[in-house]
C-alpha positions in Angstrom: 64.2 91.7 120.2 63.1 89.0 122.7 65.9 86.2 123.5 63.2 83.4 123.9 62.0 82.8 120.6 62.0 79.3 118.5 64.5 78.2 116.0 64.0 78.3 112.7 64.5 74.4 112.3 61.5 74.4 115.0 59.1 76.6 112.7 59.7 75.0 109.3 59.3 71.8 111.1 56.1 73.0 112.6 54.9 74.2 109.5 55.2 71.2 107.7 53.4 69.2 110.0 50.8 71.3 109.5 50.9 71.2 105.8 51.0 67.7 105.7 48.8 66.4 108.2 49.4 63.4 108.7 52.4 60.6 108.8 51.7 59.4 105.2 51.7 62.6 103.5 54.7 63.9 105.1 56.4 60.2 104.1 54.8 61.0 100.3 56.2 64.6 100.0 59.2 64.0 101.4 60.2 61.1 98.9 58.9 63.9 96.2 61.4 67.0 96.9 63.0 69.1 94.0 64.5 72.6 93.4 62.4 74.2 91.0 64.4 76.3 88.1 63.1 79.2 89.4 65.4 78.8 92.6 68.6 78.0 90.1 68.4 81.2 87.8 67.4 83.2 90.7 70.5 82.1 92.7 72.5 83.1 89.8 71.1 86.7 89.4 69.5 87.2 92.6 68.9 91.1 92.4 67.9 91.4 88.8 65.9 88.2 88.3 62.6 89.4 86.1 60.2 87.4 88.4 61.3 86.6 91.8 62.5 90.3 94.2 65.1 90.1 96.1 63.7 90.2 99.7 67.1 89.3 101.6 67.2 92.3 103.9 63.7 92.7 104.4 62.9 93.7 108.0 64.1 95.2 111.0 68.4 95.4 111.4 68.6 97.5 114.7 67.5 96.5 118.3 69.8 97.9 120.3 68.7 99.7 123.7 68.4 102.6 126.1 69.8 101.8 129.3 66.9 103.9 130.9 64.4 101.2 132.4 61.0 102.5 134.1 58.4 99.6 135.4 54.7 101.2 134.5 53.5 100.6 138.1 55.9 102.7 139.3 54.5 105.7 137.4 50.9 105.0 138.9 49.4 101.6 136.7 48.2 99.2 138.9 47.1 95.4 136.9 43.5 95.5 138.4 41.6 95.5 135.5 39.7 99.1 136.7 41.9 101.6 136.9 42.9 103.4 133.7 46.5 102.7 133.2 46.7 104.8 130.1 48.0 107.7 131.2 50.5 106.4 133.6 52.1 104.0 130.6 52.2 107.1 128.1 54.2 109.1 131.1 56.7 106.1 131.7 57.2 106.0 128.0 57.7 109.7 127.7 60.3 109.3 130.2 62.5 107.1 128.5 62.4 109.1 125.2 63.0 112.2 127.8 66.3 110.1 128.4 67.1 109.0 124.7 65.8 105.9 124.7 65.4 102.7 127.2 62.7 99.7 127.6 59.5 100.7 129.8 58.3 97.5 131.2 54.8 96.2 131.7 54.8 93.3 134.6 52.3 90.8 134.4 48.6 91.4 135.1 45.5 93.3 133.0 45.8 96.4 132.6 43.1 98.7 132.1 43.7 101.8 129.0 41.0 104.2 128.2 43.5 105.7 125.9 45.8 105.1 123.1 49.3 104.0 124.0 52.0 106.0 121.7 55.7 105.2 120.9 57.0 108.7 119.4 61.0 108.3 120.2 63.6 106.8 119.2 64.6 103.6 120.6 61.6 103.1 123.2 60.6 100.1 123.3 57.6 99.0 125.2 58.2 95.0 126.9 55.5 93.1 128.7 56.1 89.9 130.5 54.6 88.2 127.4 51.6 87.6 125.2 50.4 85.5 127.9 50.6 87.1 131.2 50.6 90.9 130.3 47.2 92.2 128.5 46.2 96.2 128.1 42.4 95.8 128.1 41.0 98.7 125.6 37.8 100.3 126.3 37.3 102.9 123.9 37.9 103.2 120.1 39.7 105.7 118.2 36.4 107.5 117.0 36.1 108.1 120.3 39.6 108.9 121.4 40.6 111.7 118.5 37.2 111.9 116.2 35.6 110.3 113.1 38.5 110.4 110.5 37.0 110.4 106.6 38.7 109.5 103.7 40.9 112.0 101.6 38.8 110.6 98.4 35.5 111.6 99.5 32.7 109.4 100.2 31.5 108.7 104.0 34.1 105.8 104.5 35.7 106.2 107.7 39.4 106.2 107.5 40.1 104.6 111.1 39.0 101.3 108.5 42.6 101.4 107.5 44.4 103.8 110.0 45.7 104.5 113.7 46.3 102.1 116.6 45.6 102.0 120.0 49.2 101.2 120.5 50.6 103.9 117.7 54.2 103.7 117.2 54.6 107.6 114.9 57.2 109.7 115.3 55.7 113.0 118.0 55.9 115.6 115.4 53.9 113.4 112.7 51.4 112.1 115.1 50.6 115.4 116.4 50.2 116.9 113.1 48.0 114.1 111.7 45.7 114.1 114.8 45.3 118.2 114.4 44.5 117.6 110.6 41.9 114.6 111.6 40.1 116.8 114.5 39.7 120.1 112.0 38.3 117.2 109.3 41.4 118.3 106.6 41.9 114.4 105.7 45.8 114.0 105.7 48.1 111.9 103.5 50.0 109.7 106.2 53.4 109.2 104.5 57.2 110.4 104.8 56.6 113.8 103.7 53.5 115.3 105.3 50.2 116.1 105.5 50.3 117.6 101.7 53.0 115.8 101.0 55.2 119.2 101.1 57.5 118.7 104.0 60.7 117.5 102.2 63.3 119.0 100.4 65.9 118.0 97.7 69.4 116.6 98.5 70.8 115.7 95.3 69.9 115.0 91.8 70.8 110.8 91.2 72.2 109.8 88.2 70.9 106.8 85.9 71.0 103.4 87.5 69.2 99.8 87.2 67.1 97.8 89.4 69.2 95.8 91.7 72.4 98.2 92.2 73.3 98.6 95.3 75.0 102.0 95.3 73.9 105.5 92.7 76.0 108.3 91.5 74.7 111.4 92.8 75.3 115.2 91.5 76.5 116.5 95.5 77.2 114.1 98.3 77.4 117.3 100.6 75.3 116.3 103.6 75.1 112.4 102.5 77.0 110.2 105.0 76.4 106.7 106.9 73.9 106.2 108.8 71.6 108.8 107.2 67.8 108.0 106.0 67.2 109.5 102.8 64.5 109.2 100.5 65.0 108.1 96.4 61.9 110.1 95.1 60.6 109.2 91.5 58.0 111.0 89.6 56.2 109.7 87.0 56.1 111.0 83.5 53.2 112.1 81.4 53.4 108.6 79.6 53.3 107.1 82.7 56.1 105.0 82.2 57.6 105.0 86.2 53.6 102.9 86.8 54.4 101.0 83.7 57.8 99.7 85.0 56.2 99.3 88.3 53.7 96.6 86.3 57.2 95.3 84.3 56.9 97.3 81.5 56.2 95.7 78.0 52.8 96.0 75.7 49.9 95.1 78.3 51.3 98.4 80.5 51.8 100.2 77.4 48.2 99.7 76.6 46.5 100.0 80.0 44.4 103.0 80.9 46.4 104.9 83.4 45.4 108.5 83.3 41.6 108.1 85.0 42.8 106.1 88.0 43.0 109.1 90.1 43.8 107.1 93.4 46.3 105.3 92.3 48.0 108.4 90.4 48.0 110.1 94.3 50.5 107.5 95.3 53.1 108.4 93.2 55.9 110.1 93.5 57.6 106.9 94.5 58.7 107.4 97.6 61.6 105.6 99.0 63.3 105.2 102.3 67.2 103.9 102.6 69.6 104.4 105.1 73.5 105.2 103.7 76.3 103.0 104.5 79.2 104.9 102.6 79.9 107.9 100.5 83.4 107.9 98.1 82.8 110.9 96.2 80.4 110.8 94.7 79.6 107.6 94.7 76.8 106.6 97.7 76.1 103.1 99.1 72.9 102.1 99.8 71.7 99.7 102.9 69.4 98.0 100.3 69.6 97.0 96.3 67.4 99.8 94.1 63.9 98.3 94.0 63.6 100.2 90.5 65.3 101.6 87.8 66.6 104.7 88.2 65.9 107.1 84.7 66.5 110.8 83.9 62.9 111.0 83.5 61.3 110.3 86.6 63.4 113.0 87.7 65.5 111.1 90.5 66.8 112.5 93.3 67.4 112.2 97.5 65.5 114.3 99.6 64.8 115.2 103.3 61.5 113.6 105.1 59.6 114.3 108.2 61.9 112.9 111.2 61.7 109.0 111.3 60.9 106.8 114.2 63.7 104.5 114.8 64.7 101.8 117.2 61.3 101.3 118.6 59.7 98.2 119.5 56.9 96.7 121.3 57.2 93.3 122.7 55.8 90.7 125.0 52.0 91.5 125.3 48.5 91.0 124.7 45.8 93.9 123.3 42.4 92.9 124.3 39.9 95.4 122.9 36.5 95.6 124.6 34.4 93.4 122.5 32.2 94.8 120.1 29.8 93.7 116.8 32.3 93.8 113.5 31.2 97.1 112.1 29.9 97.3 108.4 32.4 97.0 106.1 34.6 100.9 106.1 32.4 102.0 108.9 35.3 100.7 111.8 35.7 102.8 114.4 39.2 102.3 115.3 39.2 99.6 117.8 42.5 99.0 115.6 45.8 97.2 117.3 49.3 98.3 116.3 50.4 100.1 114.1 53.7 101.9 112.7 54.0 104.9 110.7 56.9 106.4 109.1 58.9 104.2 111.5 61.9 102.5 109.6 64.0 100.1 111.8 61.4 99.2 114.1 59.7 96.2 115.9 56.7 94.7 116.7 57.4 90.7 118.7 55.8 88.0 120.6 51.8 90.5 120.5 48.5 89.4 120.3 45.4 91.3 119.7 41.8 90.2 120.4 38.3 91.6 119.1 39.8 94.4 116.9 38.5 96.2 113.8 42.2 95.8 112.0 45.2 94.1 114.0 48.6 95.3 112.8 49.3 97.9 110.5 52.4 98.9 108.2 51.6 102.6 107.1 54.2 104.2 105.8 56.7 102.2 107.6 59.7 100.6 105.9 62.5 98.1 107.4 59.7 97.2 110.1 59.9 93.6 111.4 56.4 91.9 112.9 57.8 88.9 114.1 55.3 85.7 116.3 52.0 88.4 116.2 47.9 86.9 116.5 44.5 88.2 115.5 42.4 86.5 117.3 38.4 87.2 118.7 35.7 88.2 117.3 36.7 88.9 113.2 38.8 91.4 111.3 38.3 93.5 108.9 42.1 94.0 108.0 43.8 91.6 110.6 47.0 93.1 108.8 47.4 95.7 106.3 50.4 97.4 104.9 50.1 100.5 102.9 50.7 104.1 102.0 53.7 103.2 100.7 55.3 100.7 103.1 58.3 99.0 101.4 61.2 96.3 102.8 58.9 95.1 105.9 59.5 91.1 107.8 55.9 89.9 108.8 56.7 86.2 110.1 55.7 83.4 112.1 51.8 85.1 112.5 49.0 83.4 113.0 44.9 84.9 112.1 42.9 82.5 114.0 39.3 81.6 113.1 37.0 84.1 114.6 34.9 83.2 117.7 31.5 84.6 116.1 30.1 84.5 112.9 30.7 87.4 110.4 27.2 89.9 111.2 26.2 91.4 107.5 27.5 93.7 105.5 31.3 93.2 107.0 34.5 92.1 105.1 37.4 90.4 106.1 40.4 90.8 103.5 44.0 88.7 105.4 47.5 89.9 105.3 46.8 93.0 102.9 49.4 95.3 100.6 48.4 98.0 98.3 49.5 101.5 97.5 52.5 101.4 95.2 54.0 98.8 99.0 56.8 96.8 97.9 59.5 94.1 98.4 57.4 93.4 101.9 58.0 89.6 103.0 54.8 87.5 105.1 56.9 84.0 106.3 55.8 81.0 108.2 52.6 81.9 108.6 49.0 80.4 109.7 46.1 81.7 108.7 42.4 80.0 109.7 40.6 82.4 107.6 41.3 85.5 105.6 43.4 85.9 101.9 45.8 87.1 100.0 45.1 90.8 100.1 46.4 92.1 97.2 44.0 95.8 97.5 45.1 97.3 94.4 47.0 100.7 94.2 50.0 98.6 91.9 51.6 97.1 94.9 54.7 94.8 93.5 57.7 93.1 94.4 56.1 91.7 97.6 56.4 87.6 98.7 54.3 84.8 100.4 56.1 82.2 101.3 55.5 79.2 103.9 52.2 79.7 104.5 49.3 77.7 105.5 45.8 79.5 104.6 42.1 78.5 104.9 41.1 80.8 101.7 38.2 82.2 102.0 38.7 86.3 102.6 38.2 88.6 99.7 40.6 91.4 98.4 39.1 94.9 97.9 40.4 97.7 96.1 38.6 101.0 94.1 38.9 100.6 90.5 40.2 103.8 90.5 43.3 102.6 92.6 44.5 100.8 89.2 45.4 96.8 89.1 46.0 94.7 91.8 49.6 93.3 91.2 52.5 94.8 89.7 55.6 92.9 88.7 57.6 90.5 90.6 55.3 88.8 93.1 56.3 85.7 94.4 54.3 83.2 96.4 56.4 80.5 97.3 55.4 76.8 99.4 51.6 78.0 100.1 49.4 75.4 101.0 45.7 76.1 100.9 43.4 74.2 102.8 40.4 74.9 100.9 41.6 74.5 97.6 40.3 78.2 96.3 42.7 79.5 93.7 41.7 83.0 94.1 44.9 85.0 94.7 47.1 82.3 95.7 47.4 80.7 91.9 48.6 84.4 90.4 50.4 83.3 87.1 47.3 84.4 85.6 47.0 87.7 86.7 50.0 88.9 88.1 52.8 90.5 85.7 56.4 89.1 85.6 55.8 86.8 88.5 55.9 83.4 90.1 54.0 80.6 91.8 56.1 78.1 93.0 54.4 75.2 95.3 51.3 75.0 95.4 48.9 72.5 96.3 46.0 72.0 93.5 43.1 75.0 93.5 40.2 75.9 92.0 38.5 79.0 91.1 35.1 79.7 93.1 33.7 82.8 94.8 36.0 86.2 94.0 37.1 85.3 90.2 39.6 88.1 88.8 40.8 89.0 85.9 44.4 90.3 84.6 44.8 93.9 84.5 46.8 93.2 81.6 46.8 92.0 78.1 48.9 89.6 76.0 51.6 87.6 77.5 52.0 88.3 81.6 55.4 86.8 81.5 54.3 85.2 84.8 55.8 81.7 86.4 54.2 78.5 87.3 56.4 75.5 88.9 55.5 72.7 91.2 51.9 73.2 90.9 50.1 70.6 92.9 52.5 69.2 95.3 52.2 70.3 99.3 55.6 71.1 100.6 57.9 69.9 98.3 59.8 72.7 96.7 63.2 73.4 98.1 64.2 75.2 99.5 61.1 75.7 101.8 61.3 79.5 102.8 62.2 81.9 99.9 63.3 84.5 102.6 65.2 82.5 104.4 67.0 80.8 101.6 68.1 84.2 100.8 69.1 85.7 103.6 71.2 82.4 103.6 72.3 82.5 100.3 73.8 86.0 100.6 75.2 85.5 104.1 
């Protein structure tokens, strides 16, 4: 990752200001500080707490590089603003992965792309001089570029609404196949395991183990060492108890109607990416604690995957699509930013994008870190989305600034988004002038807010058919909305088995939900109606400290 970045003490600092506004409320909250219970039991039982995830290893852990370095001008870009620059940065980047790996740089200037820019080996990471002083200029969208892309469910929705990047960081063999399935119109699932979801074989057979353990018993660690990414798959039962542990289990998931949500039934099995840090017999260490229960009848086991993307950044530059009118809402057509998929130890730092349909995407991707990224132009529909089964991603220190045109009709804008069965994904130390919580159903759980400033006034989305819109164990932590709307920040009333902790006082107007559950949502509320004073600030970074 970039060396010039600011300290933490810098960003909480800056965040507070923000928060607080002026001299005498920062005086006011700082004479009114206190550690909420929540924080005490947690800190106790930090991988097994009922409400609060554990989120400590969340993000990106490898950054090392190639020592292959190509400069982009010297495979034909020039920084005129004219010349396509496209193909000569896709040929300096092919080059390094040619090598094994290295850092193609982009020097300062605007350069023109009338194609996608793709990242499909390991360690390649793609460095501008910076947000400020390197921009690619986009001129086409990805409707034009590969072809309309539908959705696998039907309808005339066009998938590019949720989907691709112009700068697409995909492993080669997945992005090939997925284009070929897009151009002959057979709508793909985008996750570890194919097309069809048939390109993975078994390992091993896991033996029984709880949420929160850091290491299984498996039936044959033949094959199984360090350093390998394997996947824990879990398939739900006819009773559908693997969704209704998901939601926390207990009478309301017991009684919910689970067998005619036919979307959210296509996410599962549960699909699981972990890298192993030691094998002793037949016992296996994992990199991260289970994020589940592990039971005989989900049918547990480790399996193969379509070869990851790893070690792959891009850092250090601007994407400035050609500006356009928002399209209707699902009618994008793909003048998207970046995006990773089934990329696990991967980066995106210090990147803006302007005028997009959707900014930065999570698809698939898991151990991901999105670290000082912008939205900013003309509106969004998704100015970050993170789905298909995206789990243990960092998105911190981002910023959605207030678009520079008003919204034309019929268009949607939704915020930092999670759905489809995502989970234990952290946003941090963020600002956000428009946009919300997008919590887009699809049973999404174990994911946190924390340290966030938001001007509320995005909507979530979400077919009904995609089930409810939390599961268990969400956590918004020290979130201070400027507009005082309630609607997905307050979430003790809707989300199972979770916690709001910090909060500034809200009220319900506009989008008004409902619990997808009955009875008692064993769901957290502490420090309701104070602006910055819970302590510690930053749930993630009180537990990556705590566990240090």
């Amino acid at each position: 990752m970039s060396s010039t970045h600011l300290t933490r003490r810098t960003l909480l600092a800056g965040a507070t200001a923000v928060a607080l506004g002026t001299a005498t409320g920062r005086a006011a909250a700082a004479e009114r500080t206190e550690v909420p219970s929540l924080w005490k039991e947690f800190a106790r039982t930090p991988f097994t707490h009922p409400q609060i995830p554990y989120i400590g290893r969340a993000g990106c852990g490898t950054r090392s590089r190639g020592r292959f370095v190509a400069d982009v001008t010297e495979y034909g870009a020039v920084p005129d603003g004219t010349t396509d620059c496209a193909p000569a940065i896709n040929r300096a980047i092919a080059a390094a992965g040619r090598a094994g790996g290295g850092t193609v740089t982009i020097p300062p200037g605007t350069f023109r792309i009338d194609g996608l820019i793709r990242v499909g080996d390991p360690g390649v990471v793609l460095r501008g001089a910076g947000s400020g002083r390197t921009t690619l200029y986009a001129t086409k969208s990805l409707t034009e570029l590969i072809g309309a892309y539908g959705s696998r469910y039907g309808g005339d929705k066009s998938a590019w609404s949720w989907a691709g990047g112009l700068i697409w960081l995909a492993p080669r063999a997945r992005w090939d196949s997925l284009v070929a399935a897009i151009r002959s119109r057979a709508w793909p699932f985008e996750g570890w395991t194919g097309n069809r979801r048939d390109e993975w074989t078994p390992l091993t057979a896991v033996e029984p183990a709880r949420q929160g353990s850091w290491t299984v018993t498996v039936a044959d660690p033949q094959g199984l060492h360090p350093g390998r990414l394997v996947l824990l798959r879990l398939v739900d039962d006819r009773a559908h108890t693997l969704l209704q542990h998901m939601a926390g289990g207990g009478a309301g998931p017991a009684s919910y109607s689970w067998d005619d949500k036919t979307k959210l039934l296509s996410y599962v099995p549960y699909e699981w990416p972990v890298r192993i840090t030691r094998v002793r017999g037949r016992r296996v260490t994992l990199e991260r604690p289970l994020p589940l229960d592990v039971r005989p009848e989900w049918t547990p086991q480790l399996t193969t995957h379509v070869p990851e993307l790893t070690g792959s950044g891009v850092e250090g530059l601007s994407l400035e699509a050609v500006e356009t009118p928002q399209s209707p809402h699902l009618l994008d057509k793909g003048y998207n930013g970046v995006v990773l998929q089934c990329a696990y130890d991967c980066w995106v730092d210090d990147v803006t994008v302007t005028n997009v349909d959707n900014g930065f995407g999570l698809v698939a991707a898991s151990a991901c870190t999105l670290r000082r990224t912008r939205v900013s132009g003309r509106g969004s529909h998704h100015p970050y989305f993170c789905r298909e089964g995206s789990h243990d991603n960092l998105i911190e220190d981002f910023t959605i600034e207030q678009r520079t045109v008003p919204a034309p009709p019929d268009t949607q804008l939704h915020g930092i988004n999670v759905e489809g069965l995502s989970s234990y994904n952290v946003w941090s130390r963020g600002r956000m002038e428009m946009g919300t919580f997008d919590s887009h159903r699809g049973l999404p759980f174990g994911n946190v807010r924390t340290d966030i400033t938001v001007n509320n006034n995005g909507r979530h989305g979400g077919d009904a058919n995609a089930g409810p819109l939390f599961g268990a164990r969400f956590t918004h932590w020290n979130i201070r909305v400027t507009n005082g709307r309630a609607g997905l920040m307050k979430i003790d009333g809707l989300a199972p088995y979770s916690a709001t902790v910090g909060l500034n006082t809200v009220t319900e107007f506009d989008q008004i939900d409902v619990p997808d559950f009955t009875g008692d949502l064993h769901s957290r509320l502490e420090l309701y109606g104070t602006t910055d004073a819970v302590r510690p600030r930053n749930l993630y970074d009180a537990q990556r400290e705590l566990l240090r």
